[in-house]
Structures are given as C-alpha cells and as structure tokens.
C-alpha positions as CSV (number, residue, x, y, z in Angstrom):
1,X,-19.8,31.9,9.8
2,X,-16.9,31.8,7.6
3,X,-16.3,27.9,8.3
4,X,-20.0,27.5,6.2
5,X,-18.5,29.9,4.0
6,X,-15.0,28.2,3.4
7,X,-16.5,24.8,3.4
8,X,-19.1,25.4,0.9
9,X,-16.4,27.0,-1.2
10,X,-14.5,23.4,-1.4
11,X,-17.7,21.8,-2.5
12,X,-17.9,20.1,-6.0
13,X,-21.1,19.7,-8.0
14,X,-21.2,17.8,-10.8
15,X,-22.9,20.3,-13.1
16,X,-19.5,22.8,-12.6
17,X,-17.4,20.1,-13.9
18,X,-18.0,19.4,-17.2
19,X,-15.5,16.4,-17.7
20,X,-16.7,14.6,-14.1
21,X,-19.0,12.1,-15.8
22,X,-16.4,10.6,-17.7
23,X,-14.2,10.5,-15.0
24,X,-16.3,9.0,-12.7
25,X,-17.7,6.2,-15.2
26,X,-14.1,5.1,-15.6
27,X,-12.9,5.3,-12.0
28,X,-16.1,3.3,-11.1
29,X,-15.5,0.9,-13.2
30,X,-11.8,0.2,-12.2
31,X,-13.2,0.0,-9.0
32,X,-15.4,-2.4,-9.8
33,X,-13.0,-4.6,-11.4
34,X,-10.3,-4.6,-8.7
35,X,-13.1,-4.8,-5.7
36,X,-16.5,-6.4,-7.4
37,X,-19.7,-5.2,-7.0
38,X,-22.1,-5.6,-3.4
39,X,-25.9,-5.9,-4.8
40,X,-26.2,-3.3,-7.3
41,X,-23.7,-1.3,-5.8
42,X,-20.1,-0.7,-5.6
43,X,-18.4,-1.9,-2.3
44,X,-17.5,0.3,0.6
45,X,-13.6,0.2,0.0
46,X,-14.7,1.1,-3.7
47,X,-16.5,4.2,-2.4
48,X,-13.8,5.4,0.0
49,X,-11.1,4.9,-2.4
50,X,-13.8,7.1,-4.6
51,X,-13.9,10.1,-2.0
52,X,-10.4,10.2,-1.6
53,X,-9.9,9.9,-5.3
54,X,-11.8,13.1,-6.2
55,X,-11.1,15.1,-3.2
56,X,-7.5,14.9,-4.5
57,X,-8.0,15.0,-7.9
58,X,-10.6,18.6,-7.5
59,X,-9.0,19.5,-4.0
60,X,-12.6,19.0,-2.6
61,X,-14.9,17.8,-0.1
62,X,-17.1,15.1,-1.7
63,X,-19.0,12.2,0.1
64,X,-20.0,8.7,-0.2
65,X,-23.4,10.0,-0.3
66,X,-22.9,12.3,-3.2
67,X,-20.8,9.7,-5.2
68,X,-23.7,7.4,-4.4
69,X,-26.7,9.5,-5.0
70,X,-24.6,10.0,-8.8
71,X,-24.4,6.5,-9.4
72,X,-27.9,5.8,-8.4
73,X,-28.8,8.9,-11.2
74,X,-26.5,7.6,-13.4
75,X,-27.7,3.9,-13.1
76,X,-31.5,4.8,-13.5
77,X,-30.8,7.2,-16.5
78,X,-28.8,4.0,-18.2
79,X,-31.6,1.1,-17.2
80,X,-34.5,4.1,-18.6
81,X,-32.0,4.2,-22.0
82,X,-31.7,0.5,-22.5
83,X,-35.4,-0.2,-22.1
84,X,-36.3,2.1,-24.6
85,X,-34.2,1.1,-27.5
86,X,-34.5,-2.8,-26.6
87,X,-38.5,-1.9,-27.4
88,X,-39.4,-3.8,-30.7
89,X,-40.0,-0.8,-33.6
90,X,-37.9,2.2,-31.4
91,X,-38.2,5.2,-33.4
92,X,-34.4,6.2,-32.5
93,X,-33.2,9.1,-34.9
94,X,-29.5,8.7,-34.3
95,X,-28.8,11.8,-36.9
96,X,-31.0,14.1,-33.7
97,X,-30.3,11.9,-31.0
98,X,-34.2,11.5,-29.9
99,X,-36.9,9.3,-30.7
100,X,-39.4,10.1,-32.7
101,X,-42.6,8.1,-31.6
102,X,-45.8,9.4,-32.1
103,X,-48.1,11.2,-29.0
104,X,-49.7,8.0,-28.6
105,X,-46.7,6.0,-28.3
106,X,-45.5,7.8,-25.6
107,X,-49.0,8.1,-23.7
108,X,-48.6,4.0,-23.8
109,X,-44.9,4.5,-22.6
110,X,-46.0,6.1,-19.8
111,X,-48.7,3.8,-18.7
C-alpha cells in the first residue's frame, strides 16, 4: 500500500507545472534537431533522452507514454490552430485572442 502511495507521490502532471509546456516544446525540439524525426514522431533515443530529462529535471517518474500522449495533444491542438487561421476571411481578434465568426460559420466548421 504505501509503494502506490509513494509512487503516485513522484508523479508529474502537466497541469501542476505551469512552465512544462515551454520546457517540453524546446527540449523536443533540440531533440529533433540532434536525432530527426521517425513519421510524425520523435525517435526512440529522442524519447528516452526525454524521460530521463524530466525525471531529473522534476525528480519524477514520467513515461514515454505520457511524453507521447503530450506531443500527440500538443500536435493536434497546433494542426486544429493552423487550419483555422490559414481559412480565407478568419475572424481572428488578436486584441481577445478568439475568433469571432458568426453561429453559422461555425455550424459549417463543424461539418
């Protein structure tokens, strides 16, 4: 019982570290510079030397999986963004940080 205990204790979410985004932007893309991409993906050295990197840095256990599963959130949320403002006649307010397309633009959007 207290190994569940102690082990979830040394877990890291993302959401408790404010600065982890950054942090993990730049350190993938270092490792994609040094090692190169496989498919869409970083390559395995790239993730190891990821796990290692954090679990250091936020004396933690974190996984390829998580690290992974980030990347995948963080790659839809950034193909999602680009779509939208490469769409002829965006409605992007940049002074609130939204778009402001009508109801029925969106209903298309969502088609």
């Amino acid at each position: 019982m207290e190994k569940k205990e102690e082990e979830k204790s040394n877990k890291i979410t993302f959401r408790k570290v404010p600065e982890f985004r950054g942090l993990f932007i730049d350190q993938c893309l270092a490792q994609a510079t040094e090692y190169g991409f496989s498919g869409t993906s970083l390559k395995k050295t790239s993730w190891g030397n990821l796990c290692k990197f954090f679990s250091e840095k936020y004396d933690c256990t974190i996984t390829q999986k998580k690290l992974r599963n980030h990347w995948d959130y963080l790659r839809n949320q950034y193909v999602t963004w680009s779509r939208l403002l490469a769409r002829t006649g965006h409605g992007y307010n940049v002074e609130t940080n939204t778009f402001d397309w009508s109801e029925e633009k969106w209903i298309e959007l969502d088609k």
